[in-house]
C-alpha positions as CSV (number, residue, x, y, z in Angstrom):
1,X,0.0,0.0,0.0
2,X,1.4,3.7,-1.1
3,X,0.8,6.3,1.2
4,X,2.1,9.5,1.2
5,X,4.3,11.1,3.5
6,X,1.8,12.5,5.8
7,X,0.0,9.6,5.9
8,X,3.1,7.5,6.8
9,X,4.0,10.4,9.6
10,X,0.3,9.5,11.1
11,X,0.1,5.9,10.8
12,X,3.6,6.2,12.7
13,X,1.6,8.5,15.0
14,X,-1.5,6.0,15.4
15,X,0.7,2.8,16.1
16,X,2.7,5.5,19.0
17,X,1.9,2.5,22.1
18,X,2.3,6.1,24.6
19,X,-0.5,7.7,23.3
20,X,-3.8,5.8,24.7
21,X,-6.3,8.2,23.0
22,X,-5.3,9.6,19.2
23,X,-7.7,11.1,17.1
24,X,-7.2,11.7,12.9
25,X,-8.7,14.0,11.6
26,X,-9.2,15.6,7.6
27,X,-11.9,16.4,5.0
28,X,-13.2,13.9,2.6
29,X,-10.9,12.3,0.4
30,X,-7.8,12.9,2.6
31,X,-7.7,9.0,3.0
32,X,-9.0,7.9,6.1
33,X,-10.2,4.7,5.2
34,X,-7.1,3.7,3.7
35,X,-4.8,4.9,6.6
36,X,-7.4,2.8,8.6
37,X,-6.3,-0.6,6.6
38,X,-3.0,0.4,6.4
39,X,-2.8,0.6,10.6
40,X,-4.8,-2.9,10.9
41,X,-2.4,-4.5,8.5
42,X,0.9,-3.1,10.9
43,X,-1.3,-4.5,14.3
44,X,-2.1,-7.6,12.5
45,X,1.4,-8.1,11.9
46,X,2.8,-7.1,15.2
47,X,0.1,-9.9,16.3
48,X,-1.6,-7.4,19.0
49,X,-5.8,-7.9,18.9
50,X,-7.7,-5.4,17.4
51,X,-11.5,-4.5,16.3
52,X,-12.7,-1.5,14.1
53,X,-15.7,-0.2,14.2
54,X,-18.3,2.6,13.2
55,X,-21.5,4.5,14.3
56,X,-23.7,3.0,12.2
57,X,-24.1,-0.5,10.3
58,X,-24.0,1.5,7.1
59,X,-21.0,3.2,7.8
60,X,-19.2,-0.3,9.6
61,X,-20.4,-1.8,6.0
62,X,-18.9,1.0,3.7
63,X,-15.3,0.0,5.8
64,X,-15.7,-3.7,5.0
65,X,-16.4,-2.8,1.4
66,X,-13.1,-0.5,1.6
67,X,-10.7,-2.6,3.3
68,X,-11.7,-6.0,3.5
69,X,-11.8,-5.2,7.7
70,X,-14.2,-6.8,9.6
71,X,-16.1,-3.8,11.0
72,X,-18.5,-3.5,13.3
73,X,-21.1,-1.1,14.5
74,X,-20.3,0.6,18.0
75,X,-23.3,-0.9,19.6
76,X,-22.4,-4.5,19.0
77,X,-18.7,-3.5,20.6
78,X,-19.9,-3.0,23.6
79,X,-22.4,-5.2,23.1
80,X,-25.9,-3.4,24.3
81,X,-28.8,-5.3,24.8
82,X,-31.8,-5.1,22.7
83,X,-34.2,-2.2,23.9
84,X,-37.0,-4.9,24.3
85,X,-40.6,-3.4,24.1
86,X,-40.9,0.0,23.8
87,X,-43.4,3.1,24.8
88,X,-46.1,3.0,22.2
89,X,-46.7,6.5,22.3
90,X,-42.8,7.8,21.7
91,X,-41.2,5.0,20.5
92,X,-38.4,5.0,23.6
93,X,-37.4,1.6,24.9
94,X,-39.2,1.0,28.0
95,X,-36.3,-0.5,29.9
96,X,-32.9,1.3,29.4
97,X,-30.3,-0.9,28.2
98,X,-26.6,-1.1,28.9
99,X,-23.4,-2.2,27.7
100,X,-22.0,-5.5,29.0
101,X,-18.5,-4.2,28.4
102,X,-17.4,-1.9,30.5
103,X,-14.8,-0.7,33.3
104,X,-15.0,-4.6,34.9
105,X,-15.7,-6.2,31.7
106,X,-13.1,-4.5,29.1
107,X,-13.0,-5.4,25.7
108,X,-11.2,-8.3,24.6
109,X,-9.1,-5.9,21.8
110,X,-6.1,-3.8,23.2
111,X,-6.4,-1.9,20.5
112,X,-9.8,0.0,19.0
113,X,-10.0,1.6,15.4
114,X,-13.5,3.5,15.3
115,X,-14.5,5.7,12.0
116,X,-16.7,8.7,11.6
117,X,-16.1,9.3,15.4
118,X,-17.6,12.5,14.9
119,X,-20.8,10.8,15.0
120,X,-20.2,9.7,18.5
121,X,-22.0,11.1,21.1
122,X,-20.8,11.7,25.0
123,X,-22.2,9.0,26.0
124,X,-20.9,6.2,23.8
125,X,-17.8,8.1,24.1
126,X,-17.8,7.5,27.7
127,X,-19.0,3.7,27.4
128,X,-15.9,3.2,24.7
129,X,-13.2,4.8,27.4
130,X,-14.2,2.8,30.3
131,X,-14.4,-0.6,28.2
132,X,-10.5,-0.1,27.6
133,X,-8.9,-2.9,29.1
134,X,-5.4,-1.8,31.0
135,X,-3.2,0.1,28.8
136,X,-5.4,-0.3,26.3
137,X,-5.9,1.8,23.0
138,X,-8.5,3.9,21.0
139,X,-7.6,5.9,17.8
140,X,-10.5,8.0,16.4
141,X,-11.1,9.2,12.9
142,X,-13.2,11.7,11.8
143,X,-13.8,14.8,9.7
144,X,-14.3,17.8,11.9
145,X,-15.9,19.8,10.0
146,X,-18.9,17.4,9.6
147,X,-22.4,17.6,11.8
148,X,-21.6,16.8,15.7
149,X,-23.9,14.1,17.0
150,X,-27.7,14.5,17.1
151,X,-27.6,13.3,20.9
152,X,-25.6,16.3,21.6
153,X,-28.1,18.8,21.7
154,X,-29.7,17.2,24.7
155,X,-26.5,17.0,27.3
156,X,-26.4,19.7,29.1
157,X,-23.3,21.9,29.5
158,X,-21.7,19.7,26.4
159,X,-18.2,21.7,25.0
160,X,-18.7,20.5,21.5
161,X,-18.8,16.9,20.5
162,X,-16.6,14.1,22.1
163,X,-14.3,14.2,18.9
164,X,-14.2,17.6,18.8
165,X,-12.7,17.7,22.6
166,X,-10.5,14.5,21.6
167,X,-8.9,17.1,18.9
168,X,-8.2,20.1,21.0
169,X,-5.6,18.1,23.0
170,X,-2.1,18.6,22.2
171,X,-0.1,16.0,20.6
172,X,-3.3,14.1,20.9
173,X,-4.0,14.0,17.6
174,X,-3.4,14.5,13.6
175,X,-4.7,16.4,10.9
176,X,-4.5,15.2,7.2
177,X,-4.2,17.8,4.7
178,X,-3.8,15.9,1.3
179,X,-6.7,14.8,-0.8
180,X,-6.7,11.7,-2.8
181,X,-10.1,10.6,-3.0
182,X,-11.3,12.9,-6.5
183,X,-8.9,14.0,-8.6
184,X,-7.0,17.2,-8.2
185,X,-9.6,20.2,-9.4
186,X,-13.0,18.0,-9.0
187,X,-15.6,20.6,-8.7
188,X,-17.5,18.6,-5.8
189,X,-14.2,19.1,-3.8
190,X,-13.8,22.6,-4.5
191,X,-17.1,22.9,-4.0
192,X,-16.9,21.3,-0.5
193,X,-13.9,22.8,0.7
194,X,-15.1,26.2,0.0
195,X,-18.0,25.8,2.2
196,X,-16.0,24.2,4.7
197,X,-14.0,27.8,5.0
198,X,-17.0,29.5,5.1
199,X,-16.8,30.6,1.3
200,X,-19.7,30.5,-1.6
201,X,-19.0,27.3,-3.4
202,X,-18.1,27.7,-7.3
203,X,-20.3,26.3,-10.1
204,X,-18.7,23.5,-12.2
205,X,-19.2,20.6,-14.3
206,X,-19.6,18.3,-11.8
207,X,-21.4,20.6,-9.2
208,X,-24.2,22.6,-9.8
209,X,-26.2,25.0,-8.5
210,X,-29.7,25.7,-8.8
211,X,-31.1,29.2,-7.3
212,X,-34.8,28.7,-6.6
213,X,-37.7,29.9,-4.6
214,X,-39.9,26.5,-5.4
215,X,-36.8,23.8,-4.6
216,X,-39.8,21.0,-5.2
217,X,-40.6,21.9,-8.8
218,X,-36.8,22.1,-9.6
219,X,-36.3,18.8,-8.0
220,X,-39.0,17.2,-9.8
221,X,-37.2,18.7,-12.9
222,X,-33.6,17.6,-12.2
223,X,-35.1,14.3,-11.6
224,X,-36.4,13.7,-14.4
225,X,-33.4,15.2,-16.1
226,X,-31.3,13.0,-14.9
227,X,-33.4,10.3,-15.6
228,X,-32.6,10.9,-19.6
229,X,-29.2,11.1,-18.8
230,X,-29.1,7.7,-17.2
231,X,-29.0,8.9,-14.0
232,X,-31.4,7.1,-11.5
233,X,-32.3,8.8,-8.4
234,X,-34.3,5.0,-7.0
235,X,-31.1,3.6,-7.1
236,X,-29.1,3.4,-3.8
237,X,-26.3,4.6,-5.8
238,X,-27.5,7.8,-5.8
239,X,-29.3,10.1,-3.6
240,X,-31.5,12.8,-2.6
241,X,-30.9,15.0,0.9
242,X,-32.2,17.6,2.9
243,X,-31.5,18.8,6.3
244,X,-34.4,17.5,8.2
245,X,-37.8,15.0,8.3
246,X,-40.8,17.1,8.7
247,X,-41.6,20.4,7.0
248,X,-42.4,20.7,3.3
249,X,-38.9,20.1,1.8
250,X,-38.8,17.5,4.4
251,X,-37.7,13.6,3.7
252,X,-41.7,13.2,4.7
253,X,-43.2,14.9,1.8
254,X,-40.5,14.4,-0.9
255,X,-40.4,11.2,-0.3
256,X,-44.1,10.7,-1.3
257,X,-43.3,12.9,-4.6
258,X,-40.7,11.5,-5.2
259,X,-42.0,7.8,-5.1
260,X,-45.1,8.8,-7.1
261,X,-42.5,10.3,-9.8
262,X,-39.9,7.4,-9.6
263,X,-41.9,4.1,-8.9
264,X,-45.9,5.0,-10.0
265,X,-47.0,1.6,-11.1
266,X,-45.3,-0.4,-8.3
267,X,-47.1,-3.4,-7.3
268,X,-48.6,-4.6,-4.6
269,X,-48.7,-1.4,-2.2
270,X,-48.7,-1.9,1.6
271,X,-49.2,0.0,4.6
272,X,-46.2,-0.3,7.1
273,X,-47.0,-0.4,11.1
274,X,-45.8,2.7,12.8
275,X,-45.5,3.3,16.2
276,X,-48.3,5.6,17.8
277,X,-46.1,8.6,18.6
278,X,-45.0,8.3,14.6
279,X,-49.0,7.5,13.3
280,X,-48.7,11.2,11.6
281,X,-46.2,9.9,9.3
282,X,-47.9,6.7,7.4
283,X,-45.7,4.7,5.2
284,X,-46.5,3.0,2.3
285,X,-44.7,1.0,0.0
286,X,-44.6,-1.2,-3.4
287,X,-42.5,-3.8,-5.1
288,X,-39.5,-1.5,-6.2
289,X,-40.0,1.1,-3.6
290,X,-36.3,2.6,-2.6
291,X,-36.4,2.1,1.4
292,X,-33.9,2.3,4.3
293,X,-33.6,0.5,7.3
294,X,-33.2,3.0,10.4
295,X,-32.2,0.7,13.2
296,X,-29.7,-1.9,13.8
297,X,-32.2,-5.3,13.8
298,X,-29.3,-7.9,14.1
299,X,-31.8,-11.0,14.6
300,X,-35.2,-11.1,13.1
301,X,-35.5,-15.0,13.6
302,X,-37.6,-16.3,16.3
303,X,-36.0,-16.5,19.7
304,X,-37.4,-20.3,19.5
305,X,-35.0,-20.7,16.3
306,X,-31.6,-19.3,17.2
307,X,-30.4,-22.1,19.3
308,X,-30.0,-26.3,18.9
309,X,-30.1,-27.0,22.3
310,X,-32.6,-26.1,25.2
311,X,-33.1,-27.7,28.7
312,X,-36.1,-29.1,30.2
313,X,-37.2,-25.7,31.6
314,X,-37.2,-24.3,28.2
315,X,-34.2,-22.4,28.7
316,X,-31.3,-22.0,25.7
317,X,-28.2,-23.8,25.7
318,X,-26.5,-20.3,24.7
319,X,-23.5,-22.1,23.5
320,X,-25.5,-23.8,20.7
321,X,-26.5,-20.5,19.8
322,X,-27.2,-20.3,15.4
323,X,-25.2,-18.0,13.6
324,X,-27.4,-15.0,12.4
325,X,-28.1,-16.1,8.4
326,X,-26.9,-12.8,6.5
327,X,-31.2,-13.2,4.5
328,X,-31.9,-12.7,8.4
329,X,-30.5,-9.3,10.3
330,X,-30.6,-5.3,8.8
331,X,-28.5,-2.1,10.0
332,X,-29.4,0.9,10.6
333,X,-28.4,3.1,7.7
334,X,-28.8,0.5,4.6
335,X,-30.7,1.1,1.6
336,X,-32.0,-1.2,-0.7
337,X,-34.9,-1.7,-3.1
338,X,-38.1,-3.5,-2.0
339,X,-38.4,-7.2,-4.5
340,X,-41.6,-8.5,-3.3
341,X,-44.5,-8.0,-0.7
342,X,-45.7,-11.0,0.7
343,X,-50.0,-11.8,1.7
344,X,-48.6,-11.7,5.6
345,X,-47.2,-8.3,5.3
346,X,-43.6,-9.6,5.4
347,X,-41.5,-8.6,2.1
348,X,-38.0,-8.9,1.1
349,X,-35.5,-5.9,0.5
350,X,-32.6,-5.9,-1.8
351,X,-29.7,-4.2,-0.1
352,X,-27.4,-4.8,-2.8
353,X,-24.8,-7.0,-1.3
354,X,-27.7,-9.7,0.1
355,X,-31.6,-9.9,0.3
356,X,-33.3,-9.9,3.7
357,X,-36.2,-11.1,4.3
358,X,-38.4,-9.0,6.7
359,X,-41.1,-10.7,8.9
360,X,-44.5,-9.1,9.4
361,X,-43.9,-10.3,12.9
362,X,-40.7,-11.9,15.0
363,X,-40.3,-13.3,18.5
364,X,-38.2,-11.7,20.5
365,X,-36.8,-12.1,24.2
366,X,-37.3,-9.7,26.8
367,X,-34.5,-9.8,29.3
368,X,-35.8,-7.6,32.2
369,X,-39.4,-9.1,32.2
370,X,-38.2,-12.6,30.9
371,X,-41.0,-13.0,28.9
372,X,-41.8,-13.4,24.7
373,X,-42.9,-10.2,22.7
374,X,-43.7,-9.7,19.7
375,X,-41.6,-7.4,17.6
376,X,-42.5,-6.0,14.6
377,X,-39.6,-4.9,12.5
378,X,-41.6,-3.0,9.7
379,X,-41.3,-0.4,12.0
380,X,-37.8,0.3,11.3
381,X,-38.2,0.9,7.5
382,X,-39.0,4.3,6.0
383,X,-39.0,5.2,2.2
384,X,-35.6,6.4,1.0
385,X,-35.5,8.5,-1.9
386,X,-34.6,11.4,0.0
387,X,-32.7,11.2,3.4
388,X,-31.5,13.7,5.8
389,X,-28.0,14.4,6.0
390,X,-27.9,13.2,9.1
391,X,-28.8,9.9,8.0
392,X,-26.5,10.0,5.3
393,X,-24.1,10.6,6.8
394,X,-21.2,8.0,6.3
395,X,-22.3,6.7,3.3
396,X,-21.0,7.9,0.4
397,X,-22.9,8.0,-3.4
398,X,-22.2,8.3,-7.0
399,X,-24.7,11.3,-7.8
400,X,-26.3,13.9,-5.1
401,X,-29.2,15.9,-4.7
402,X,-28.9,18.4,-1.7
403,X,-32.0,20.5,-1.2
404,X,-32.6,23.2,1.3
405,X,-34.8,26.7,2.2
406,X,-35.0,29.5,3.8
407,X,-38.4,28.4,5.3
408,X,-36.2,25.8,7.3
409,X,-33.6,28.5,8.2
410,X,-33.1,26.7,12.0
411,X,-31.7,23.5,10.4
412,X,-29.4,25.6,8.1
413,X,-25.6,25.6,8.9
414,X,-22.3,25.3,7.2
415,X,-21.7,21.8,9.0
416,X,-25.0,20.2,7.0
417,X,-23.9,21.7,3.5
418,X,-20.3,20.6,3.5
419,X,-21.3,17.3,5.2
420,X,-24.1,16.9,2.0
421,X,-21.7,18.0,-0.7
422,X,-19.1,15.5,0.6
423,X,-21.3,12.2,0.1
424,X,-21.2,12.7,-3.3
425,X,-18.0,10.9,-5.6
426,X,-19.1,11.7,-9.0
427,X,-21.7,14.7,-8.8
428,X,-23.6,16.9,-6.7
429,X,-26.3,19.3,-7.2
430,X,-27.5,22.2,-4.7
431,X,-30.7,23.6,-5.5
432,X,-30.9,26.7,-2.6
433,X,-32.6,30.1,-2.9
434,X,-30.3,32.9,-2.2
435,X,-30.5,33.5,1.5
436,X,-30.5,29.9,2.5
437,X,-27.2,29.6,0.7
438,X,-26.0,32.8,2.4
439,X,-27.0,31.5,5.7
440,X,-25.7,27.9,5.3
441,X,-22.4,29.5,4.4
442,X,-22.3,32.2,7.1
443,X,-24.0,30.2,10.4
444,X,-21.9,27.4,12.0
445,X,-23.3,24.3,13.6
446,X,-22.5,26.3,17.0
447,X,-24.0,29.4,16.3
448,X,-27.3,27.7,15.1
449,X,-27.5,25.6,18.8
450,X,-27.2,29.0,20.5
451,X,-30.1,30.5,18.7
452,X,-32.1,27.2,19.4
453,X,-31.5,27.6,23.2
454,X,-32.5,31.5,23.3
455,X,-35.1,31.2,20.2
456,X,-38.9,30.8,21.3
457,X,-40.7,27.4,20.3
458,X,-43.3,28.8,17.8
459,X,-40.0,30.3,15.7
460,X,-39.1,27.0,15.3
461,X,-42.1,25.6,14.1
462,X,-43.3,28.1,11.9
């Protein structure tokens, strides 16, 4: 593997035994990823045990993909329970779940590689620390100049987020300067790197700019264009984003646009349970639907069918436990296209690397009451042909769509543009009016949590 002197000066950095807790940080396309394969390849062949992991399942997936790595999600590092049943009216797990690994059950690893840690919020950050065994390692990678962690607007006092703190130590960490990713000149990098230093980004032939006041009707018409220019906005190669769920240039209401424009004859259209504090928001979906999965579902057998041996009580033999079939589990992140509905309500989703199938209803153990539920994983699926940013974020796609408005000016920050520019490898598109590109530019992530603090509810809403 070549890597270039900087590169070579970090890995050297990463593999320093002294320093317990290293963070690497750089834009998109400084090479990340492949410093992370590089680093596993020098631990592997010092023989010390390591694990790499990632936020999400998508973004654990886009390492395997990368390097080969066996990456998994945070989560199943420090291996949380399932939530069990949850509150039917928000949609919280009624019992709180913890890690198993922790401070008097450290992880197995001496050494923990962890991408997009700028995803990471204080708490995992915390759970991650304390599960390092003695003289034990983490080394963090991240882009700083991405969205902080959703979960941060809720801690109270919070300086920034975990990574952010990580990189304000001296000689605790390492910023990569050099791009490699796009070629030298790509207009999506220009693009991106201007916006990351607070400048306008520049039209070019791979990004461009659309100045609107009806962002819905230019979608529909960039759509389409693309469309004759072989450019399909169903496939989960590329995608459509926007900074947040609800309003009208929300994933809500494109999404049902978007799917009439993209997939109007699909077959076989089913309603999809929600939970009652999410009733507002019916899905509905059709063989060829574009879909994402938006949490981690590792096991959607039976609890009945995940285990050869059980005892006279009806207790599992844990050690005859059934490897998870790859048709049987989903993570949180993954997009795919919907192959066939079934008369139960179950259906099957292509994800692109395997097909699951998804139950209309699974079995599930409830550790803390130690009885059966019933779990319905329908639940966790939500049309995909536009996603937030946040959701988006550590995936990367061939062709983007970023849309955003002025109406929406409280989810508008330099963070979310650069962040939405930067999924993109080929080509990205911003359709903006005027002010919300002046205010994306101008109003960092930080500024915008101050005027949420001080702002009055109703100016949110409105």
């Amino acid at each position: 593997m070549q890597l270039s002197a900087q590169q070579l000066s970090c890995a050297e950095a990463c593999l320093d035994t002294s320093r317990r807790l290293f963070a690497v940080t750089g834009q998109a396309g400084t090479g990340k990823t492949t410093l992370i394969k590089h680093i596993a390849e020098q631990l592997a062949a010092q023989h010390v045990n390591f694990a790499v992991a990632a936020p999400t399942g998508k973004a654990a997936k886009r390492i395997r993909e990368a390097t080969g790595l066996r990456a998994i999600t945070v989560h199943k590092l420090l291996e949380y329970g399932r939530p069990g049943e949850r509150d039917k009216t928000t949609g919280e797990p009624l019992d709180i779940t913890t890690p198993k690994r922790g401070r008097f059950n450290p992880f197995d690893q001496s050494v923990i590689l962890i991408d997009e840690y700028s995803m990471i919020n204080h708490e995992l950050n915390r759970n991650i620390i304390d599960a390092l065994p003695p003289k034990g390692r983490l080394i963090m990678f991240g882009d700083l100049a991405q969205l902080p962690p959703i979960e941060k607007y809720v801690i109270q006092n919070a300086n920034g987020s975990p990574f952010k703190e990580h990189c304000s130590r001296v000689n605790c960490f390492f910023e990569l300067t050099e791009v490699f990713r796009q070629a030298e000149g790509s207009d999506v990098l220009i693009a991106a790197t201007m916006v990351r230093k607070g400048g306008l980004p520049r039209r070019g032939n791979d990004f461009k700019m659309i100045l609107s006041d009806y962002p819905v009707d230019r979608l529909r018409e960039q759509v389409m264009e693309s469309l004759e220019e072989g450019i399909d906005y169903a496939s989960i190669d590329n995608q459509i984003l926007t900074p947040l769920r609800t309003r009208w240039i929300g994933t809500g209401p494109l999404n049902v646009m978007l799917q009439g424009l993209l997939n109007p004859d699909g077959r076989d259209p089913t309603s999809l349970m929600r939970y009652d504090w999410d009733s507002k928001n019916p899905v509905t979906i059709s063989v060829g639907d574009k879909v994402v999965c938006t949490e981690n579902t590792y096991d959607m057998r039976n609890y009945s069918e995940r285990f050869h041996q059980w005892d006279a009580d009806g207790r599992p033999d844990f050690s005859s436990f059934i490897p998870t079939p790859e048709t049987k589990y989903m993570l949180n992140g993954e997009t795919g296209k919907v192959l066939e509905i079934y008369p139960d309500g179950g259906f099957e989703i292509d994800f692109g690397d395997r097909i699951v199938e998804i139950p209309s209803m699974y079995e599930e153990w409830w550790e803390k009451k130690g009885i059966i539920i019933d779990q319905y994983p329908q639940r966790q699926i939500e049309l995909a042909y536009a996603l937030t940013v946040h959701k988006a974020q550590g995936s990367e796609y061939q062709h983007v769509i970023y849309v955003i408005n002025n109406s929406v000016f409280y989810m508008l920050c330099r963070e979310n543009m650069y962040t939405a520019l930067t999924r993109a490898r080929k080509r990205c598109t911003l359709i903006t009016d005027q002010r919300a590109l002046t205010t994306s530019i101008r109003v960092t992530q930080e500024v915008l949590d101050k005027r949420r603090k001080t702002a009055p509810k109703e100016s949110l809403i409105k």
